[in-house]
Residue frames relative to the residue before (quaternion, step in Angstrom):
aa qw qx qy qz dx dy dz
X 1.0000 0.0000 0.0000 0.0000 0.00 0.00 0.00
X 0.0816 -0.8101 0.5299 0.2372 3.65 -0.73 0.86
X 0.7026 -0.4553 0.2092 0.5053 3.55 -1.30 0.14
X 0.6956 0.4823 -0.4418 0.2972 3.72 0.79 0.12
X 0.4920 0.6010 -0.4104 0.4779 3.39 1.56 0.59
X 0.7776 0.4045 -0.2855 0.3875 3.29 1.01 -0.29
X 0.5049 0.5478 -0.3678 0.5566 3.35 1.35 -0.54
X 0.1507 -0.7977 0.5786 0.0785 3.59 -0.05 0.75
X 0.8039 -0.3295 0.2416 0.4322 3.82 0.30 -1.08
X 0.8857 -0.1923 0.3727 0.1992 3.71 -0.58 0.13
X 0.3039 0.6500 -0.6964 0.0095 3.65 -0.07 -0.29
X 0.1225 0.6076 -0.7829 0.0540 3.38 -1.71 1.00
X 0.3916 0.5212 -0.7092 0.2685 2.68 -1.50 1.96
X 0.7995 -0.3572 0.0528 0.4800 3.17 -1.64 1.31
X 0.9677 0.1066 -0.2282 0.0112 2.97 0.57 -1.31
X 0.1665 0.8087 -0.3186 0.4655 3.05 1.98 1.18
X 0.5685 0.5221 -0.3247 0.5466 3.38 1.29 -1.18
X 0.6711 0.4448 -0.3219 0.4981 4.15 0.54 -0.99
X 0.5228 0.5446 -0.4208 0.5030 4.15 0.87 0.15
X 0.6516 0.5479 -0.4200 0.3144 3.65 0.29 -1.38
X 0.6771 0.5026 -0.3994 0.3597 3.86 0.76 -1.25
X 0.7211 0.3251 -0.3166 0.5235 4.08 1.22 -0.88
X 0.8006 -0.4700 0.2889 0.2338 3.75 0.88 0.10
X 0.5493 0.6069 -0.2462 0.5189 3.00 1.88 -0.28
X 0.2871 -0.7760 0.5613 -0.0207 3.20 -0.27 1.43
X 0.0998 -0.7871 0.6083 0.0240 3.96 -1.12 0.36
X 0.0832 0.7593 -0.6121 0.2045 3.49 -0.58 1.48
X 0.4938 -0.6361 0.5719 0.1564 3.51 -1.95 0.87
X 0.0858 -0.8057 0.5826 -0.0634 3.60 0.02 1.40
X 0.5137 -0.5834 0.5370 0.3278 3.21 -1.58 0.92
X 0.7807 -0.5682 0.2342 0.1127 3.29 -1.52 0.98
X 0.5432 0.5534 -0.1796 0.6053 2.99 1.80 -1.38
X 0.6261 0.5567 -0.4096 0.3610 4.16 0.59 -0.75
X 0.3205 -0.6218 0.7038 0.1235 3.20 -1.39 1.11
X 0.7858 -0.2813 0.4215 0.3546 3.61 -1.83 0.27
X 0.8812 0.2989 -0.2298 0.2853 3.75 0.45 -0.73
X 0.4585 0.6749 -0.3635 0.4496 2.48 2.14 -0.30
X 0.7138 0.5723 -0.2246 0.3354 3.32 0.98 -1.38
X 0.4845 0.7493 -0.1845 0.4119 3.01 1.73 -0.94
X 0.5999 0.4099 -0.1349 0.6738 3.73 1.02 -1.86
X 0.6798 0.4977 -0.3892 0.3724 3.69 -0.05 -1.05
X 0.6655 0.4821 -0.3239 0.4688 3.96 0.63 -1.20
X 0.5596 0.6758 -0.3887 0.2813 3.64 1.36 -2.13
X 0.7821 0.5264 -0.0471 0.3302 3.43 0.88 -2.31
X 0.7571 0.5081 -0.2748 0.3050 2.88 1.01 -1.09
X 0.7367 0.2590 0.0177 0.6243 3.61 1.11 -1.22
X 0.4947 -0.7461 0.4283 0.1233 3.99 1.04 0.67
X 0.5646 0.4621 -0.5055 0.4607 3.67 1.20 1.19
X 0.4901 -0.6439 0.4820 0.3359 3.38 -1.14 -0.12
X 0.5507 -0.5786 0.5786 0.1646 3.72 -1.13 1.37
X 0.1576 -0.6215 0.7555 0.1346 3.96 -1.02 0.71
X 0.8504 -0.2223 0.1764 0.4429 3.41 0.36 -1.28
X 0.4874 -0.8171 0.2975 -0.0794 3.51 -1.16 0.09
X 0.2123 0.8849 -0.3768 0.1727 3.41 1.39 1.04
X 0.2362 -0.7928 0.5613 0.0248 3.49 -0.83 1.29
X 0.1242 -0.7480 0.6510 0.0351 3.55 -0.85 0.65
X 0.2407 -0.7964 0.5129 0.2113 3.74 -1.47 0.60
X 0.0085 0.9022 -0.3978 -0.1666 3.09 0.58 0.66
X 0.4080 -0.7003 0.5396 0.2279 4.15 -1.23 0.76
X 0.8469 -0.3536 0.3751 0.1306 2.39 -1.59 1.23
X 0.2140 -0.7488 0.5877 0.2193 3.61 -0.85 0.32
X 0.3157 -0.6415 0.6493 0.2593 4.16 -0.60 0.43
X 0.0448 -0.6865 0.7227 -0.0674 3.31 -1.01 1.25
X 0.0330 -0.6555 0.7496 0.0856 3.48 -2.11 0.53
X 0.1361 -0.6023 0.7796 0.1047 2.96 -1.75 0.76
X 0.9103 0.0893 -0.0598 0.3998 3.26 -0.70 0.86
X 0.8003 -0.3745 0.2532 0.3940 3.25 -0.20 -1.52
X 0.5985 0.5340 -0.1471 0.5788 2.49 2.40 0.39
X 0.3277 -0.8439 0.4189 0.0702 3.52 -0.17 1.18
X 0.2488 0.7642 -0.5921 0.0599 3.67 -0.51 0.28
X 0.5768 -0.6231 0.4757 0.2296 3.83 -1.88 0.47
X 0.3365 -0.6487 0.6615 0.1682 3.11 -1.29 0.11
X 0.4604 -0.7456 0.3317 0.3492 3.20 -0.69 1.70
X 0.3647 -0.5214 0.5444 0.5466 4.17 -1.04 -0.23
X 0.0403 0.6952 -0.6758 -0.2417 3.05 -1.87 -0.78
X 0.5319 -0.6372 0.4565 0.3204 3.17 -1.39 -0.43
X 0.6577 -0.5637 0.4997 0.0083 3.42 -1.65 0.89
X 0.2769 0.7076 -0.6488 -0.0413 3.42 -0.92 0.20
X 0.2796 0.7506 -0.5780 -0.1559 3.22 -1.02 -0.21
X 0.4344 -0.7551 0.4911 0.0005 2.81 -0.90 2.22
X 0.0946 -0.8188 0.5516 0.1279 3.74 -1.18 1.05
X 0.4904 -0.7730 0.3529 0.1934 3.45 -0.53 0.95
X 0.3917 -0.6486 0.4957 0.4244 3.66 -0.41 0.22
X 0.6883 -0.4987 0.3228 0.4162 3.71 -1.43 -0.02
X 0.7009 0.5490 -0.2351 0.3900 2.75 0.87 -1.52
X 0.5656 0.6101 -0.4096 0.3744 3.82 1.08 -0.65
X 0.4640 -0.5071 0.6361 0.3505 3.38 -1.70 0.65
X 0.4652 -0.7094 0.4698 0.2442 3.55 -1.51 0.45
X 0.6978 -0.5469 0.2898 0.3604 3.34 -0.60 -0.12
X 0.3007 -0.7066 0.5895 0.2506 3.87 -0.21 1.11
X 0.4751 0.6203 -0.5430 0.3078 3.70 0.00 -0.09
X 0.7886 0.2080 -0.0294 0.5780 3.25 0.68 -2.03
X 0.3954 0.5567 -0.5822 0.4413 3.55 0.48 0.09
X 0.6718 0.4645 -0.2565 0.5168 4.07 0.05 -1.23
X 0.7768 0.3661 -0.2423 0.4516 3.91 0.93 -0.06
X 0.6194 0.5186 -0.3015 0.5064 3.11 1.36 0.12
């Protein structure tokens, strides 16, 4: 798996947007990825250095339309903290 299989997408919400000023960055990782993977995968992908790494699974929601019920898939979480010394990301920087 390379680091663009795990880095799945992005998370943008309020409160992810209130991380970006201390560095804490929030992305959808593939399920199977451990902490170091996610770690190398962030290191390689965007050229900063990773302090640390906390992952969350988060469940599905259960939706209905009608009279039919169905799930929302889970997934996984990161949120990745940068070291000081590291340049931040230009992605979210250009969103802030």
């Amino acid at each position: 798996m390379n680091s663009y299989d795990i880095i799945i997408k992005p998370i943008l919400s309020e409160k992810s947007f209130s991380g970006i000023q201390m560095k804490r960055y929030t992305f959808k990782v593939a399920m199977s990825a451990t902490k170091v993977d996610i770690k190398r995968a962030v290191e390689e992908v965007f050229g900063v250095e990773v302090a640390k790494v906390n992952t969350v699974i988060v469940k599905g929601k259960v939706k209905r339309r009608g009279a039919t019920s169905g799930k929302r898939p889970d997934y996984k979480k990161a949120i990745v903290q940068l070291t000081e010394s590291s340049k931040s990301i230009e992605f979210f920087d250009s969103l802030t």
